[in-house]
C-alpha positions as a Python dict, from the first residue, in 0.01 Angstrom:
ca = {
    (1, 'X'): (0, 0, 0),
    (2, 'X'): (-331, -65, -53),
    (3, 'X'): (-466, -122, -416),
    (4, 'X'): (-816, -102, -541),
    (5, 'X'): (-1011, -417, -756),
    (6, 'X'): (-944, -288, -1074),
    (7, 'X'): (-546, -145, -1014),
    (8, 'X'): (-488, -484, -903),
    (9, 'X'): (-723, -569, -1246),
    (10, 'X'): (-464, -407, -1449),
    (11, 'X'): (-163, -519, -1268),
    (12, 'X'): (-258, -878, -1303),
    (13, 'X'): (-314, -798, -1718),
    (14, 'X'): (31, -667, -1754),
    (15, 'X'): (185, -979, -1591),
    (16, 'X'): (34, -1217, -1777),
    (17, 'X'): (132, -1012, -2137),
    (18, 'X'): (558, -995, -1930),
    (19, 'X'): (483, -1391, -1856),
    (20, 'X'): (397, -1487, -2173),
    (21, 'X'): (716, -1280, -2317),
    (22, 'X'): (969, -1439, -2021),
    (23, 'X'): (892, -1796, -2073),
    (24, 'X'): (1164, -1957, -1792),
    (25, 'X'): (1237, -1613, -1617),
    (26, 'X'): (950, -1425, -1546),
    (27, 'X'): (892, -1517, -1187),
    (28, 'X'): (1274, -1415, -1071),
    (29, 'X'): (1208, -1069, -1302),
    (30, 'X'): (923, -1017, -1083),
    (31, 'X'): (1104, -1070, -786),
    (32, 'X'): (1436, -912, -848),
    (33, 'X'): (1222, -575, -1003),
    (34, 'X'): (909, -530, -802),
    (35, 'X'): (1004, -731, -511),
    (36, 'X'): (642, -911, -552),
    (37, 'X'): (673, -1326, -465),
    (38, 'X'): (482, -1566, -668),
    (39, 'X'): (151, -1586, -458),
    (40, 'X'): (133, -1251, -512),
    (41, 'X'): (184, -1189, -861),
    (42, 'X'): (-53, -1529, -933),
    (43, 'X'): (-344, -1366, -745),
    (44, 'X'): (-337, -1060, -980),
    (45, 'X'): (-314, -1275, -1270),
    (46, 'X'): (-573, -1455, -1176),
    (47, 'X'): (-780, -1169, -1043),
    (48, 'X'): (-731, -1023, -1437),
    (49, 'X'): (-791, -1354, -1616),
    (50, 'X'): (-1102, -1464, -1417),
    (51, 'X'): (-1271, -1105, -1322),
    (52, 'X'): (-1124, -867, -1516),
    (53, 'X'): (-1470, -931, -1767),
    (54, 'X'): (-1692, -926, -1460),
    (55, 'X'): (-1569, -624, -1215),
    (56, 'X'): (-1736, -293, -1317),
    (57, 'X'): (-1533, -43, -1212),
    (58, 'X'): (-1733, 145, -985),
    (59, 'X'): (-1752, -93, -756),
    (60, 'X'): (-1504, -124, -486),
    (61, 'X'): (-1428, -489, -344),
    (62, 'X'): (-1148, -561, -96),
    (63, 'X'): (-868, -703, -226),
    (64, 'X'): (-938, -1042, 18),
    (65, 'X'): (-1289, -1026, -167),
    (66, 'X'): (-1140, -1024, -499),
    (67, 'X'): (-861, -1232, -475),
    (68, 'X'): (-1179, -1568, -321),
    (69, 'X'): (-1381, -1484, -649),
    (70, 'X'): (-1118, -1490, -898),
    (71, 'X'): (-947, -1820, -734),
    (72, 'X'): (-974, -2075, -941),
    (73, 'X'): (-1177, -2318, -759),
    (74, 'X'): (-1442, -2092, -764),
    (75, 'X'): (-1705, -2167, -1011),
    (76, 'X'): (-1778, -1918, -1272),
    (77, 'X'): (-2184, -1928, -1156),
    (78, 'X'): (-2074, -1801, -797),
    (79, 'X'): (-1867, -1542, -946),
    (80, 'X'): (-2156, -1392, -1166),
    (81, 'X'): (-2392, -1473, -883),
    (82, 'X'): (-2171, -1282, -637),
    (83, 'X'): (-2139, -989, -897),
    (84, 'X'): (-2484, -951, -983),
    (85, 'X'): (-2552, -910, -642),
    (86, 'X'): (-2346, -648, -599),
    (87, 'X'): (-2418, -445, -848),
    (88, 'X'): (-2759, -478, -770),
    (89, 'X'): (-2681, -327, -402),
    (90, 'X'): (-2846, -635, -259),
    (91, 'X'): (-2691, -818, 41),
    (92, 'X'): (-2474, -1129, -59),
    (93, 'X'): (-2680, -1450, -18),
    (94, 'X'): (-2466, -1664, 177),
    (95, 'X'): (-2599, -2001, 96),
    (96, 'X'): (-2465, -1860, -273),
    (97, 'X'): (-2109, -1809, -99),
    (98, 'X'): (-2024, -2036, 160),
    (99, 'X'): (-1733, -2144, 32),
    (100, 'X'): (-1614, -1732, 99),
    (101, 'X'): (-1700, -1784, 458),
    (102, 'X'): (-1893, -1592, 685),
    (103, 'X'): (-1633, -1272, 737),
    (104, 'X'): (-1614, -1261, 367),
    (105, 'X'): (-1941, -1254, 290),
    (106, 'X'): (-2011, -985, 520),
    (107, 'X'): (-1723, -749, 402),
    (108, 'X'): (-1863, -812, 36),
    (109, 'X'): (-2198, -686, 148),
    (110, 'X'): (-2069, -389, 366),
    (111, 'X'): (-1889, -306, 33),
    (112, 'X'): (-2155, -320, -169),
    (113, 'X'): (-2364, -107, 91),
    (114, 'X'): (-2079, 172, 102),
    (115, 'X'): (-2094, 216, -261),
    (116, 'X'): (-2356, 245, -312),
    (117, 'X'): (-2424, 517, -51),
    (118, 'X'): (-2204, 691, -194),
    (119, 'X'): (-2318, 725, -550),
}
């Protein structure tokens, strides 16, 4: 199934709010009810605690896209840099991304480009 930015947004808030109420258990609730493994359920969290300020809905970013900018080795001025040139419509300065590598970059621009054609 295939999940947008801001489902997996919302996801990601409503495990952190079952985390902090499971102290101990929450990652074999997770498992034994949704069937989602840790990396998984980490990456949403972390997609909601480190973008969930920045994404503006409208803007549709592949969940591989999402999932490098909300890691937490990224540094919060690539993150804005990255999102401000999105929502701008402008091409994704890859000096600015490197560490996304080359693929990512490009499927964060073609992104960018598709929404915007289609507003």
């Amino acid at each position: 199934m295939s999940r947008t930015a801001g489902d997996i947004i919302e996801i990601g808030r409503d495990l952190i709010v079952i985390r902090t109420s499971m102290p101990g258990t929450f990652l074999e609730w997770i498992e034994a009810e949704f069937g989602m493994g840790q990396a998984t359920a980490y990456r949403f969290i972390q997609a909601a605690e480190n973008m969930g300020d920045r994404l503006i809905t409208e803007i549709s970013l592949p969940a591989t896209v999402l999932y490098a900018l909300a890691s937490p080795s990224t540094p919060d001025s690539i993150r804005d840099e990255v999102m401000q040139s999105v929502e701008a419509g402008e091409t994704v300065p890859c000096a600015g991304c490197a560490w996304m590598g080359t693929s990512a970059v490009t499927t964060l621009a073609r992104s960018a480009r598709m929404n915007q054609a289609s507003h």
